[in-house]
mmCIF entry with sequence, helices, sheets and N, C-alpha, C, O atoms, coordinates in Angstrom:
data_MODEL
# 
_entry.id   MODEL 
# 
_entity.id                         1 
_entity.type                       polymer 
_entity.pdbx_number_of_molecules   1 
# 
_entity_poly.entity_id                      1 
_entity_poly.type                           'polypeptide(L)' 
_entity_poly.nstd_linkage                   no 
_entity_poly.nstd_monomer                   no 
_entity_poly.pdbx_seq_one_letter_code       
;(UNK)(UNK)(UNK)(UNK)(UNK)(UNK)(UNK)(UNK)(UNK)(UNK)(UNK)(UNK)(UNK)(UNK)(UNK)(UNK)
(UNK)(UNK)(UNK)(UNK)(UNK)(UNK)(UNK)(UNK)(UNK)(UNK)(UNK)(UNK)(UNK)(UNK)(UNK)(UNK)
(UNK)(UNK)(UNK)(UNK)(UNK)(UNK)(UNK)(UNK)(UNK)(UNK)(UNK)(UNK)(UNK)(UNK)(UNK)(UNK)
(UNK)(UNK)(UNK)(UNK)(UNK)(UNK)
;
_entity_poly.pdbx_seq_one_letter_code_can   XXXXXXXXXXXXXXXXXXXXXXXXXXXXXXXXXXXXXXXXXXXXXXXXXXXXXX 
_entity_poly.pdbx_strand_id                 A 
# 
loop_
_entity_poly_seq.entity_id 
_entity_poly_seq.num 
_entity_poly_seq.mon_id 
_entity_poly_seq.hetero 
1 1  UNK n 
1 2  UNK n 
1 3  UNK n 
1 4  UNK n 
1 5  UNK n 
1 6  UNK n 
1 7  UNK n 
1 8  UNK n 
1 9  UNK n 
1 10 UNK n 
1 11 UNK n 
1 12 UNK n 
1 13 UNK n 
1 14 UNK n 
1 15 UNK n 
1 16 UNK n 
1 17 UNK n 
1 18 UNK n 
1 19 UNK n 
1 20 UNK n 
1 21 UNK n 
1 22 UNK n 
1 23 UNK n 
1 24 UNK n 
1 25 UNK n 
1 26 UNK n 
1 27 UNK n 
1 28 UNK n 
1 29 UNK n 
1 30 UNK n 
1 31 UNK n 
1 32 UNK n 
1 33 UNK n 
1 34 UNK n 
1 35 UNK n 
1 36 UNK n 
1 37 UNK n 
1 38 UNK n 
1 39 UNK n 
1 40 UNK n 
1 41 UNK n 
1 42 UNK n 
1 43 UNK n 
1 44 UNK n 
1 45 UNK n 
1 46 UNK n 
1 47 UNK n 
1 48 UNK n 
1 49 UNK n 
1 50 UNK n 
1 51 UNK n 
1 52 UNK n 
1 53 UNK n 
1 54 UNK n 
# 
_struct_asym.id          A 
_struct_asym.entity_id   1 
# 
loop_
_struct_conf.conf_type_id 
_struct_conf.id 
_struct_conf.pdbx_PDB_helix_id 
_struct_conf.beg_label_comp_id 
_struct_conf.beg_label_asym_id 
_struct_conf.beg_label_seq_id 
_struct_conf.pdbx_beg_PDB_ins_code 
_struct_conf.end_label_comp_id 
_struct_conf.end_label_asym_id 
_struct_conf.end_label_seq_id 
_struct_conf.pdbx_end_PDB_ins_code 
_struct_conf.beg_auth_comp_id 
_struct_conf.beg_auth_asym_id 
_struct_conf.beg_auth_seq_id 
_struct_conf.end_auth_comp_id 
_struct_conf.end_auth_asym_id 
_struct_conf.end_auth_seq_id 
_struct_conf.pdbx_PDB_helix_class 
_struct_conf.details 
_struct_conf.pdbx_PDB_helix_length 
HELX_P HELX_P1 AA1 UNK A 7  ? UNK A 31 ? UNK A 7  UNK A 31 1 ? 25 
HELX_P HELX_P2 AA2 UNK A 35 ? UNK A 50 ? UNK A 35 UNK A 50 1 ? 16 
# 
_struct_conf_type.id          HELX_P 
_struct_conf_type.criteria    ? 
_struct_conf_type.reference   ? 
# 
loop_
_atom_site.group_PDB 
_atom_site.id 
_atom_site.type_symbol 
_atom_site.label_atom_id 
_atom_site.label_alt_id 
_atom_site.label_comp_id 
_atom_site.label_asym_id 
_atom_site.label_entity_id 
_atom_site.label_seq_id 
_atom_site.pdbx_PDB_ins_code 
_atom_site.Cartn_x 
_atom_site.Cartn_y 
_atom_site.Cartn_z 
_atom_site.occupancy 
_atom_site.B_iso_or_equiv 
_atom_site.pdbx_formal_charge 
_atom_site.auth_seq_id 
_atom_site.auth_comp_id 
_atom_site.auth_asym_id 
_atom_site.auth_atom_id 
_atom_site.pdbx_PDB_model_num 
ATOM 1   N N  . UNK A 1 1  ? -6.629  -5.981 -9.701  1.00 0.00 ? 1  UNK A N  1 
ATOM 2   C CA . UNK A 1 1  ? -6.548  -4.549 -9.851  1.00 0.00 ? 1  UNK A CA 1 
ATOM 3   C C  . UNK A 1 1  ? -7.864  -3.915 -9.399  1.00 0.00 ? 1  UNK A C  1 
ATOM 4   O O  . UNK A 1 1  ? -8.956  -4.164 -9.910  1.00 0.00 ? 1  UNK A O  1 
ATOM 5   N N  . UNK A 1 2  ? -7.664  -3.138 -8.468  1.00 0.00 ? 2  UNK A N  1 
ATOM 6   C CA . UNK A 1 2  ? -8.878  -2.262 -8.079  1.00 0.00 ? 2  UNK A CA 1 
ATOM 7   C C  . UNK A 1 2  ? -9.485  -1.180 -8.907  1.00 0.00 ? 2  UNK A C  1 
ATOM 8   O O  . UNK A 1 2  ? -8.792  -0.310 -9.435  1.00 0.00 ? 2  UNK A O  1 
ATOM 9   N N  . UNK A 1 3  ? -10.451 -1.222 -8.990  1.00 0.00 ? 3  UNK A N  1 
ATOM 10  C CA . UNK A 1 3  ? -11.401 -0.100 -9.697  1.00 0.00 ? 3  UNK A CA 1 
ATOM 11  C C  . UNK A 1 3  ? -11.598 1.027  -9.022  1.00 0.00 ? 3  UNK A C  1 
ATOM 12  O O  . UNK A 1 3  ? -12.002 1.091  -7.861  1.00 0.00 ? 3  UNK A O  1 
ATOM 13  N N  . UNK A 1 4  ? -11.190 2.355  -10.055 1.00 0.00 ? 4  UNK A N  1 
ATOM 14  C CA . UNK A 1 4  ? -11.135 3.674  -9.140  1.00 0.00 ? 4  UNK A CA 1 
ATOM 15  C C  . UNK A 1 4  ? -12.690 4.180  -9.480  1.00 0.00 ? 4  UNK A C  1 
ATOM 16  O O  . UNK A 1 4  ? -13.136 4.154  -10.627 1.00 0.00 ? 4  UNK A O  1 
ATOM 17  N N  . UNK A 1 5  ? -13.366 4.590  -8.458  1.00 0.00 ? 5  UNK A N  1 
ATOM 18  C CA . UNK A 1 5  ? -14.349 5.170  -8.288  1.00 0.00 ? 5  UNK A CA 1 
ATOM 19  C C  . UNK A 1 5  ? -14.664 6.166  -7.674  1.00 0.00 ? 5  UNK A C  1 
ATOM 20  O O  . UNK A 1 5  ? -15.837 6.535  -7.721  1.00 0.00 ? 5  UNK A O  1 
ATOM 21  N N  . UNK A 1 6  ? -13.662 6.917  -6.888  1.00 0.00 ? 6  UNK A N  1 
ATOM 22  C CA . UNK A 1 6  ? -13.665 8.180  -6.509  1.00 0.00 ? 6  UNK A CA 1 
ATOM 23  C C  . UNK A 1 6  ? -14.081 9.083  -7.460  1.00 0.00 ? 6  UNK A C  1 
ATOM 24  O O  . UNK A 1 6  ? -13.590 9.292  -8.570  1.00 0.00 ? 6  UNK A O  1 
ATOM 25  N N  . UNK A 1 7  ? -15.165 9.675  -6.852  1.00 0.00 ? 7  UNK A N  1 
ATOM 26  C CA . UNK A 1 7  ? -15.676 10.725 -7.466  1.00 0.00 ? 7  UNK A CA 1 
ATOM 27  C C  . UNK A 1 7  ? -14.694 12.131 -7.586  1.00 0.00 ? 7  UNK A C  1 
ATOM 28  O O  . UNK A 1 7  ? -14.770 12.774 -8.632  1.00 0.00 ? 7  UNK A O  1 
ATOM 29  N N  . UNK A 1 8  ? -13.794 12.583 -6.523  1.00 0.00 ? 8  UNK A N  1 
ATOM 30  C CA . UNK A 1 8  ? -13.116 13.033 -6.146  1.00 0.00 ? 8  UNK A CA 1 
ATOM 31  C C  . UNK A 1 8  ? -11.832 13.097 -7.034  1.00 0.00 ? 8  UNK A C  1 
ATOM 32  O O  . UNK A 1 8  ? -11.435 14.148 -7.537  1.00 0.00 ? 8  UNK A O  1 
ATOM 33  N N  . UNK A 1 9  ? -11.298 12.047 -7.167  1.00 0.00 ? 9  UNK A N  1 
ATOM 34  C CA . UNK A 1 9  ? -10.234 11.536 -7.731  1.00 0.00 ? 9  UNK A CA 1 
ATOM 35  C C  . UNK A 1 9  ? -10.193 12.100 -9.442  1.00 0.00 ? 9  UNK A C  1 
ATOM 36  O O  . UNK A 1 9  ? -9.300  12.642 -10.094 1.00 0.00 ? 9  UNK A O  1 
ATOM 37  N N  . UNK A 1 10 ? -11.810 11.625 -9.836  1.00 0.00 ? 10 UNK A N  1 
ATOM 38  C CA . UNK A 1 10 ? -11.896 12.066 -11.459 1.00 0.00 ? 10 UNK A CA 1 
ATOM 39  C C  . UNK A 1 10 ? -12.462 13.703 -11.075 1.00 0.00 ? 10 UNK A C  1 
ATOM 40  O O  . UNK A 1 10 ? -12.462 14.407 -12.084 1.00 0.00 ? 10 UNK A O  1 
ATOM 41  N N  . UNK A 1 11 ? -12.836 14.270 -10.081 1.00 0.00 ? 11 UNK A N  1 
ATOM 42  C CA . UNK A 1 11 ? -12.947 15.501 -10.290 1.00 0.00 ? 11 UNK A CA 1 
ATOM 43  C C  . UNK A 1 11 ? -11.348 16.433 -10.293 1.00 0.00 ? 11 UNK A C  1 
ATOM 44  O O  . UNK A 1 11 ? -11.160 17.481 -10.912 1.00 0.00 ? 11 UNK A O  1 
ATOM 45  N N  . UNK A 1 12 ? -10.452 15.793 -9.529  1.00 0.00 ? 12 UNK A N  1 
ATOM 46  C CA . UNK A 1 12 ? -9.538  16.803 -9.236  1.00 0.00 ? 12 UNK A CA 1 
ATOM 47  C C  . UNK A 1 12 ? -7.737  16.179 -10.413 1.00 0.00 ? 12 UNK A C  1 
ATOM 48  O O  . UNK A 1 12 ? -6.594  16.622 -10.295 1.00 0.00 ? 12 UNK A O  1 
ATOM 49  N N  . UNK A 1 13 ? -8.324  14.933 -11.522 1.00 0.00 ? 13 UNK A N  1 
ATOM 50  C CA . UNK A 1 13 ? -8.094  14.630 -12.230 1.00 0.00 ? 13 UNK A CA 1 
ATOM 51  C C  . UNK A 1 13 ? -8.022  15.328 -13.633 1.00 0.00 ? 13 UNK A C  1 
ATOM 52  O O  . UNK A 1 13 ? -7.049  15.637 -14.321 1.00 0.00 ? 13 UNK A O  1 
ATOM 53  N N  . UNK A 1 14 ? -9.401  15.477 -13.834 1.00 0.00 ? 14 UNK A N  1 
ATOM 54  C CA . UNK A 1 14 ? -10.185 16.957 -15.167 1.00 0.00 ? 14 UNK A CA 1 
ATOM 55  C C  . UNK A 1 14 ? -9.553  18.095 -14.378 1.00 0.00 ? 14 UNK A C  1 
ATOM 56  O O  . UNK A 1 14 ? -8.976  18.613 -15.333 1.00 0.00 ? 14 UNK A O  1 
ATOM 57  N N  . UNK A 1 15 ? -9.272  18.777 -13.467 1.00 0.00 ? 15 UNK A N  1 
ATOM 58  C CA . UNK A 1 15 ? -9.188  19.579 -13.055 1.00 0.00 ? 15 UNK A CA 1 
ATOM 59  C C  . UNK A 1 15 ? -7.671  20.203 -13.264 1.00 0.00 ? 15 UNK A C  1 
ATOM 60  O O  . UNK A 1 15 ? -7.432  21.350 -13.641 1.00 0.00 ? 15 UNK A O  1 
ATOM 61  N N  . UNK A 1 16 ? -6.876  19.370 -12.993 1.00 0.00 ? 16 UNK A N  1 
ATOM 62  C CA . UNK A 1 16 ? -5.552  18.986 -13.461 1.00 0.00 ? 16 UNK A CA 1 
ATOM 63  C C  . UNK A 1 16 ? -5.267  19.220 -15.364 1.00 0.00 ? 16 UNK A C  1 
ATOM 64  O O  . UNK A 1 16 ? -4.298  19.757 -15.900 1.00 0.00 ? 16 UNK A O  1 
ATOM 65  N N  . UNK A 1 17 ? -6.147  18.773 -15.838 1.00 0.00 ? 17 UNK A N  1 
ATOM 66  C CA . UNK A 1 17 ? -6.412  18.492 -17.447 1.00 0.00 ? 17 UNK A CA 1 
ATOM 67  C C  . UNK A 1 17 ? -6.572  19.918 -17.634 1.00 0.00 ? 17 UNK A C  1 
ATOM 68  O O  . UNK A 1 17 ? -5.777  20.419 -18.429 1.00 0.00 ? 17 UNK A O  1 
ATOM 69  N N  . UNK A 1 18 ? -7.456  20.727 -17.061 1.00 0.00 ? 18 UNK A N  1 
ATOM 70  C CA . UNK A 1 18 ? -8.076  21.822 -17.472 1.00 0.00 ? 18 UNK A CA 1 
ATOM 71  C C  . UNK A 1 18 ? -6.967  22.696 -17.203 1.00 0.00 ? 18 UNK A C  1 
ATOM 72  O O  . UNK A 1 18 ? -6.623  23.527 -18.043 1.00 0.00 ? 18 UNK A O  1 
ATOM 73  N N  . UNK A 1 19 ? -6.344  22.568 -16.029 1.00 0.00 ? 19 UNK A N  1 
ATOM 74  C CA . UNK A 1 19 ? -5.245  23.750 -15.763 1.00 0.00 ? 19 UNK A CA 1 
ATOM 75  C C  . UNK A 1 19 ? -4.336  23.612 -16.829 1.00 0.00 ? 19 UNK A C  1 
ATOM 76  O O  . UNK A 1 19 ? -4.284  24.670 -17.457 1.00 0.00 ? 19 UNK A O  1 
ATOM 77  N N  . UNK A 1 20 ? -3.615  22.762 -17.281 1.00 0.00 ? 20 UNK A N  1 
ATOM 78  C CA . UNK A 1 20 ? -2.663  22.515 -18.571 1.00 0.00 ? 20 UNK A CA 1 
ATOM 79  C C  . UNK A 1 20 ? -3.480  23.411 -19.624 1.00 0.00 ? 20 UNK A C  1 
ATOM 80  O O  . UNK A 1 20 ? -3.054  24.455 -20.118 1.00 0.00 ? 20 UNK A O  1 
ATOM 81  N N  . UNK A 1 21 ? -4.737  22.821 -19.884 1.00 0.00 ? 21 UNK A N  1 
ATOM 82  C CA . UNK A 1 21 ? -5.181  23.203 -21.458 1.00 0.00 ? 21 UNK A CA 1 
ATOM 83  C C  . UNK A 1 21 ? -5.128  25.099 -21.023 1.00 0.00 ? 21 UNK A C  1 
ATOM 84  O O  . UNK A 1 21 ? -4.507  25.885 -21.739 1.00 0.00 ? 21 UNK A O  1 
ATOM 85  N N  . UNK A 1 22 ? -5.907  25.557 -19.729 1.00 0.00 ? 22 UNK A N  1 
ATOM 86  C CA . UNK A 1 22 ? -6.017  27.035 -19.952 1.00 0.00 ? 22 UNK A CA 1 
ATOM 87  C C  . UNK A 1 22 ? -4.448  27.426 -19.825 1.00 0.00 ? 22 UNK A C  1 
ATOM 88  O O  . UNK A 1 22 ? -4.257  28.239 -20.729 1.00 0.00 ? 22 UNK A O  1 
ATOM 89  N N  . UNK A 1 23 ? -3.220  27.218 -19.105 1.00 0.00 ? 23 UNK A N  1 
ATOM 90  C CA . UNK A 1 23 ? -1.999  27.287 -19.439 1.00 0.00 ? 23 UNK A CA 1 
ATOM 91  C C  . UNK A 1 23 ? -1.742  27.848 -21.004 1.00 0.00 ? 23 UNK A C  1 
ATOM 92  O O  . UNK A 1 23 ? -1.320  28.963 -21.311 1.00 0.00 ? 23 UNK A O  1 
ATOM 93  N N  . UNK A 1 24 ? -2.226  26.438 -22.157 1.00 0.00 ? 24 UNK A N  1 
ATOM 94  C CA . UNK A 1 24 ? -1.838  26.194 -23.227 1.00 0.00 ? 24 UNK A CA 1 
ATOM 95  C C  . UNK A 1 24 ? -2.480  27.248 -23.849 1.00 0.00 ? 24 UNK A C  1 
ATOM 96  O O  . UNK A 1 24 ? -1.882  27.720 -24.816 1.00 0.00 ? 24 UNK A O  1 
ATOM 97  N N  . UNK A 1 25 ? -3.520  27.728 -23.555 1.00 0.00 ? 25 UNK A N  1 
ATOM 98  C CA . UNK A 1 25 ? -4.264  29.168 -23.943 1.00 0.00 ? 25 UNK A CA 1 
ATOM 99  C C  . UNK A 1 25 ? -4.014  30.677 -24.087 1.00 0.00 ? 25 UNK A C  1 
ATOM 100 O O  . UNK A 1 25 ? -4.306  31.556 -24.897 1.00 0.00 ? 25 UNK A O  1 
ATOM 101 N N  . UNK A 1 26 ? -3.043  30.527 -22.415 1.00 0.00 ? 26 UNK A N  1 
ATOM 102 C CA . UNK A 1 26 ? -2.571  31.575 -22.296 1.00 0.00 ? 26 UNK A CA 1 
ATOM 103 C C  . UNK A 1 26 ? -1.050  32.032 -23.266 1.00 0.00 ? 26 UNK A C  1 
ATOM 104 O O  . UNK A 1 26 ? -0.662  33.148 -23.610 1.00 0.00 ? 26 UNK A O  1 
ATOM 105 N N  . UNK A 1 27 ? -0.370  30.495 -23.533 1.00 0.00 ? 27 UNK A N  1 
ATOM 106 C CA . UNK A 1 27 ? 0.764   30.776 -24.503 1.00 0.00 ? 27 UNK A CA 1 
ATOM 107 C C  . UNK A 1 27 ? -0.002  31.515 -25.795 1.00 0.00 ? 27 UNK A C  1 
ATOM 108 O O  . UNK A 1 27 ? 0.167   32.658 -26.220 1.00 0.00 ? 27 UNK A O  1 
ATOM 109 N N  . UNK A 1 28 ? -0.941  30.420 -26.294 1.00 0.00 ? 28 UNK A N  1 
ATOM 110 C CA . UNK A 1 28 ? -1.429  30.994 -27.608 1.00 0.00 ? 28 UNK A CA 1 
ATOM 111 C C  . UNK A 1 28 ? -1.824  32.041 -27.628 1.00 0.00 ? 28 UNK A C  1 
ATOM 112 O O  . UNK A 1 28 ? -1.521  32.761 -28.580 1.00 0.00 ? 28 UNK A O  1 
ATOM 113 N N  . UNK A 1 29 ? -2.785  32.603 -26.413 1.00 0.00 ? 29 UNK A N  1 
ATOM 114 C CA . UNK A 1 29 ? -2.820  34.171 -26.664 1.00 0.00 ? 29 UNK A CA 1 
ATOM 115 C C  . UNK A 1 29 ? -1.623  35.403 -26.938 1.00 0.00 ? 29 UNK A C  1 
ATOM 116 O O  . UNK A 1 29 ? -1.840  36.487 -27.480 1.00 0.00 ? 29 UNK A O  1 
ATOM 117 N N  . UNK A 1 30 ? -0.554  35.002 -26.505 1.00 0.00 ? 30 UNK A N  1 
ATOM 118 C CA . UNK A 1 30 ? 0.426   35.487 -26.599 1.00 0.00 ? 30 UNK A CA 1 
ATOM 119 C C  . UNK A 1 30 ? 0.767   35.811 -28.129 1.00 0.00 ? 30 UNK A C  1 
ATOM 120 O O  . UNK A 1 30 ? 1.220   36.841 -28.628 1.00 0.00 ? 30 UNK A O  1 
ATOM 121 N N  . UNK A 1 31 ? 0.423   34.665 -28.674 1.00 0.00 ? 31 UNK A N  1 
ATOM 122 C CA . UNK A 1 31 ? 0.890   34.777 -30.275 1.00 0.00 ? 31 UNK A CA 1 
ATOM 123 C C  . UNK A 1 31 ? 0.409   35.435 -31.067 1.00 0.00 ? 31 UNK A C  1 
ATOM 124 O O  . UNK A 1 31 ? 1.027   35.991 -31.975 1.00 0.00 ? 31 UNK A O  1 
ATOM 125 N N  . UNK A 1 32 ? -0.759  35.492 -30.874 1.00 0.00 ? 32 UNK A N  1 
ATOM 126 C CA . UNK A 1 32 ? -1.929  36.490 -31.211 1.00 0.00 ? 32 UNK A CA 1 
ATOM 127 C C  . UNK A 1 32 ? -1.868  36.144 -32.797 1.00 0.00 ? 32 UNK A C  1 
ATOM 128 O O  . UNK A 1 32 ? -1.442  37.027 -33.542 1.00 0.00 ? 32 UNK A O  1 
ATOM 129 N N  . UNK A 1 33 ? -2.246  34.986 -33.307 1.00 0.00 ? 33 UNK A N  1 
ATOM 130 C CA . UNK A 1 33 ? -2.686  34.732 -35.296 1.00 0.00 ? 33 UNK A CA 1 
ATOM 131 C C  . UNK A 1 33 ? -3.564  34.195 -35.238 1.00 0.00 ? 33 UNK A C  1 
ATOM 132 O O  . UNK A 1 33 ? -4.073  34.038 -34.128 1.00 0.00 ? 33 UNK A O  1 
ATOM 133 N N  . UNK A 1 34 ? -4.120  33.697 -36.295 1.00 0.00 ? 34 UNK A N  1 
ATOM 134 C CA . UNK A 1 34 ? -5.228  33.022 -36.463 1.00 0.00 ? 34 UNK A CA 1 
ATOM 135 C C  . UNK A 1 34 ? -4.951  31.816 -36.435 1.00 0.00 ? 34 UNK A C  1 
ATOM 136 O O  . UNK A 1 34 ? -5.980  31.141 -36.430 1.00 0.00 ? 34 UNK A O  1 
ATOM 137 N N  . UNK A 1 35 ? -3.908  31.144 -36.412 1.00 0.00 ? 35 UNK A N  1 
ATOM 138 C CA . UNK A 1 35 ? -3.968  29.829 -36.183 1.00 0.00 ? 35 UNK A CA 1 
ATOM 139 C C  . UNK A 1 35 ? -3.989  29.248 -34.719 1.00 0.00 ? 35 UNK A C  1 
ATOM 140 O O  . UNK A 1 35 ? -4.304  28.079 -34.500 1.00 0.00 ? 35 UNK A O  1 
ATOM 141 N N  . UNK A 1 36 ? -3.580  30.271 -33.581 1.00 0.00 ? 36 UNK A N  1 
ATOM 142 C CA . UNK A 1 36 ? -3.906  30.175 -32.042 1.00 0.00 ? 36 UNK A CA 1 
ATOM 143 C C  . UNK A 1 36 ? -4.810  30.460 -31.842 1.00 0.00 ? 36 UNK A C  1 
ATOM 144 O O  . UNK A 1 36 ? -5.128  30.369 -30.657 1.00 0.00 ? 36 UNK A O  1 
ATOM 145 N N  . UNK A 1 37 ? -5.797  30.968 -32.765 1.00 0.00 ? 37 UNK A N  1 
ATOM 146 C CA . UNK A 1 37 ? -7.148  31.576 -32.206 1.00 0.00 ? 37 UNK A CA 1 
ATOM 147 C C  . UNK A 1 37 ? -8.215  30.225 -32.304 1.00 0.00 ? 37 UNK A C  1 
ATOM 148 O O  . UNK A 1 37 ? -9.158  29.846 -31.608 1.00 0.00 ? 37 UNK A O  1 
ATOM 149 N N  . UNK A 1 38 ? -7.702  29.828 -33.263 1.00 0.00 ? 38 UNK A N  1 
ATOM 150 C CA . UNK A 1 38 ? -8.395  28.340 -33.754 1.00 0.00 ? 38 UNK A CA 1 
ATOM 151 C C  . UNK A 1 38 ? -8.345  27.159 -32.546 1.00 0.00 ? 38 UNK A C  1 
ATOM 152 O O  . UNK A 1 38 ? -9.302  26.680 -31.938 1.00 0.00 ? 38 UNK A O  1 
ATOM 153 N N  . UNK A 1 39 ? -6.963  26.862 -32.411 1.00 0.00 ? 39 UNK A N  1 
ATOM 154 C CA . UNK A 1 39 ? -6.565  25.988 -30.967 1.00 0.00 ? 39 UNK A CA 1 
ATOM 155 C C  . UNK A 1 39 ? -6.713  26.377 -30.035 1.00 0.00 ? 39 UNK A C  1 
ATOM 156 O O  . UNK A 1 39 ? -6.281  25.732 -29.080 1.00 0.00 ? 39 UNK A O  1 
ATOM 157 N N  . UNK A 1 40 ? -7.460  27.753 -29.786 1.00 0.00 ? 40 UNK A N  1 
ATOM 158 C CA . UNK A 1 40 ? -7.821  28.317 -28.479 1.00 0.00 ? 40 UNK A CA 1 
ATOM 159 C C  . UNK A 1 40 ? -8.846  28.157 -28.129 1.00 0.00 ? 40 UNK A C  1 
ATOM 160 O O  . UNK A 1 40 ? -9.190  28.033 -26.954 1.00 0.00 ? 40 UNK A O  1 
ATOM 161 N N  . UNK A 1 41 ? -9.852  28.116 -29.530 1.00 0.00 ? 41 UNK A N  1 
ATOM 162 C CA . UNK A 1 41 ? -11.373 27.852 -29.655 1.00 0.00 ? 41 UNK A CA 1 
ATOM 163 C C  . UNK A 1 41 ? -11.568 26.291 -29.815 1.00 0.00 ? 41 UNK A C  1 
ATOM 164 O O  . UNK A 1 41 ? -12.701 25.844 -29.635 1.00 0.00 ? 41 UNK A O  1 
ATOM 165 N N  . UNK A 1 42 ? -10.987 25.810 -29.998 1.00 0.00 ? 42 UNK A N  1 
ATOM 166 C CA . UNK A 1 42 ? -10.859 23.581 -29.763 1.00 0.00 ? 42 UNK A CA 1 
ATOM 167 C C  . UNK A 1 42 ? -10.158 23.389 -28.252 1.00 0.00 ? 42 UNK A C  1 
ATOM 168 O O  . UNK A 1 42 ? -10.417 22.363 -27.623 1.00 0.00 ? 42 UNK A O  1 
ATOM 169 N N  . UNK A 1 43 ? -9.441  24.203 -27.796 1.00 0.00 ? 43 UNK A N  1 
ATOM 170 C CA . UNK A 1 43 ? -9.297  23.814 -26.766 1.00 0.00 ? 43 UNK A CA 1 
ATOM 171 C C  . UNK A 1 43 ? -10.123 24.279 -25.259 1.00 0.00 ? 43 UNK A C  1 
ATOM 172 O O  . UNK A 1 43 ? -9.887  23.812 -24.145 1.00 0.00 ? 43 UNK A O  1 
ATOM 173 N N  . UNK A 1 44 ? -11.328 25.522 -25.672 1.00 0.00 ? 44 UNK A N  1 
ATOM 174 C CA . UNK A 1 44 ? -12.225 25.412 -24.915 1.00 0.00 ? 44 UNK A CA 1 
ATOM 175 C C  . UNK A 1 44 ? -13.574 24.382 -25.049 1.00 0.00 ? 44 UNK A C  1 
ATOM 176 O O  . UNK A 1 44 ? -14.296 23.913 -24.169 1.00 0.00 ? 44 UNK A O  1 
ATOM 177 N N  . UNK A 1 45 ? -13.596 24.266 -26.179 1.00 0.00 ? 45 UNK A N  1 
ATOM 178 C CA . UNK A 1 45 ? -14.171 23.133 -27.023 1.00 0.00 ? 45 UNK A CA 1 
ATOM 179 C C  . UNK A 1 45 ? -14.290 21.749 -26.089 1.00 0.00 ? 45 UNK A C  1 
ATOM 180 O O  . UNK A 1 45 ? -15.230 21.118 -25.606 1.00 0.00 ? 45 UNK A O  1 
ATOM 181 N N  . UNK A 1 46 ? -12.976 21.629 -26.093 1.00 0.00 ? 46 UNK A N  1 
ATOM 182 C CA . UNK A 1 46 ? -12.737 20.392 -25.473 1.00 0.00 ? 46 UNK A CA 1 
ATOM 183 C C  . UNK A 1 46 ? -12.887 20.550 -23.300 1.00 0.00 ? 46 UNK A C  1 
ATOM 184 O O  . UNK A 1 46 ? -13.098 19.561 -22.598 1.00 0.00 ? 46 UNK A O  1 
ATOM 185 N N  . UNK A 1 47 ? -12.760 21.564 -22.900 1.00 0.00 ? 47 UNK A N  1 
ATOM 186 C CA . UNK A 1 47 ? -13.045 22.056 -21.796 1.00 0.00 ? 47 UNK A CA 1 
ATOM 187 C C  . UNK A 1 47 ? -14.376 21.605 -21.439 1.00 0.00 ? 47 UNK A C  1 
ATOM 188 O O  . UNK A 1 47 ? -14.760 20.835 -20.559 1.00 0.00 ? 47 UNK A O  1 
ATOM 189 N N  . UNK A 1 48 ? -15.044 22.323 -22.409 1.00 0.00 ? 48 UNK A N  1 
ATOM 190 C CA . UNK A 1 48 ? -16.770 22.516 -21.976 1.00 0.00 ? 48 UNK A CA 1 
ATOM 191 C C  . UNK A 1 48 ? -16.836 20.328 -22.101 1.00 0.00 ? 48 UNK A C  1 
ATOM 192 O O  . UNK A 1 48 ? -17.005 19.728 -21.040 1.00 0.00 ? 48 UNK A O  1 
ATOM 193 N N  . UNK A 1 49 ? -16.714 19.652 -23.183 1.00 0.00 ? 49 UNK A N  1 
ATOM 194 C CA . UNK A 1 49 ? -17.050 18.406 -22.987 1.00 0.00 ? 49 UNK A CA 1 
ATOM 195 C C  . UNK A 1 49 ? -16.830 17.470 -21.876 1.00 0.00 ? 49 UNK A C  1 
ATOM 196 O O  . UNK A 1 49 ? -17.496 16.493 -21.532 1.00 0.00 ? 49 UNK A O  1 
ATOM 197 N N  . UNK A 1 50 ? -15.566 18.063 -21.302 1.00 0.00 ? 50 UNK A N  1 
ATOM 198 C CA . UNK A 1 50 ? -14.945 17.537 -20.461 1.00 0.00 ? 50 UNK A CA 1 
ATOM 199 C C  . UNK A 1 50 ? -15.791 18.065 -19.313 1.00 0.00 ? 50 UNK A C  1 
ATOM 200 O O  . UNK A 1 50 ? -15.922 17.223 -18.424 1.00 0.00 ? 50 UNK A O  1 
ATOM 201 N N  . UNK A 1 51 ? -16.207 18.852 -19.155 1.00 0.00 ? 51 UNK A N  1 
ATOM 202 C CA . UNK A 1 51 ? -17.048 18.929 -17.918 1.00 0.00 ? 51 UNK A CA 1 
ATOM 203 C C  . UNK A 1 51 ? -18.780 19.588 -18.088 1.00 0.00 ? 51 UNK A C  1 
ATOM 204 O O  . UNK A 1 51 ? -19.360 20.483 -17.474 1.00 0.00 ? 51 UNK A O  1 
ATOM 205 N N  . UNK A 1 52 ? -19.316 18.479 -19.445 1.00 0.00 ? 52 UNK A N  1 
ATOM 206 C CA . UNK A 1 52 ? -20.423 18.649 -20.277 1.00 0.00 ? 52 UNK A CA 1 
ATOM 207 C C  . UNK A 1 52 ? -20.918 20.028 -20.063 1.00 0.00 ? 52 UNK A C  1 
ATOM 208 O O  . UNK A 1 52 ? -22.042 19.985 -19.564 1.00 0.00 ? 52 UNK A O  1 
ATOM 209 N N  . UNK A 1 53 ? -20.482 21.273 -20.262 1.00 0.00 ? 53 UNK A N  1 
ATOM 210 C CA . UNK A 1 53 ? -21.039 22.077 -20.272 1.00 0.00 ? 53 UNK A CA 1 
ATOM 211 C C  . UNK A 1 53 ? -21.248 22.965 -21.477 1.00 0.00 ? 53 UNK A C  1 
ATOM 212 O O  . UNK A 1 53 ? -20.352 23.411 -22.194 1.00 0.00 ? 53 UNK A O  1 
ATOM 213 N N  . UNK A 1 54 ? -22.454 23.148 -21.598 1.00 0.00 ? 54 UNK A N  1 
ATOM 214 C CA . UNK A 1 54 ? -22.984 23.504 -23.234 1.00 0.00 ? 54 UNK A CA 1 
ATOM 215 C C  . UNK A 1 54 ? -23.027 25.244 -23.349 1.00 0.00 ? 54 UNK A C  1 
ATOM 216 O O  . UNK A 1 54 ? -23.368 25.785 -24.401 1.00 0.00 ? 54 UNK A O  1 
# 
């Protein structure tokens, strides 16, 4: 089994990841409670780690 090392590959991989999660954002905004506001704020959460940005 070959080892993926494309740099490329894991960039446009996260990238893929990220479009789903802001998708999943835009539903929750829709809902507008506090319990989407919460999974809106963990799921940028998880954005910024994913592409270490503080």
């Amino acid at each position: 089994m070959e080892a993926i090392l494309d740099k490329e590959f894991f960039y446009e991989e996260r990238f893929k990841i990220a479009s789903d999660y802001i998708r999943k954002i835009v539903e929750l905004k829709n809902q507008n409670t506090p319990d989407a506001l919460n999974k809106i704020i963990s799921i940028k959460r998880l954005i910024r780690a994913m592409y270490s940005v503080k």
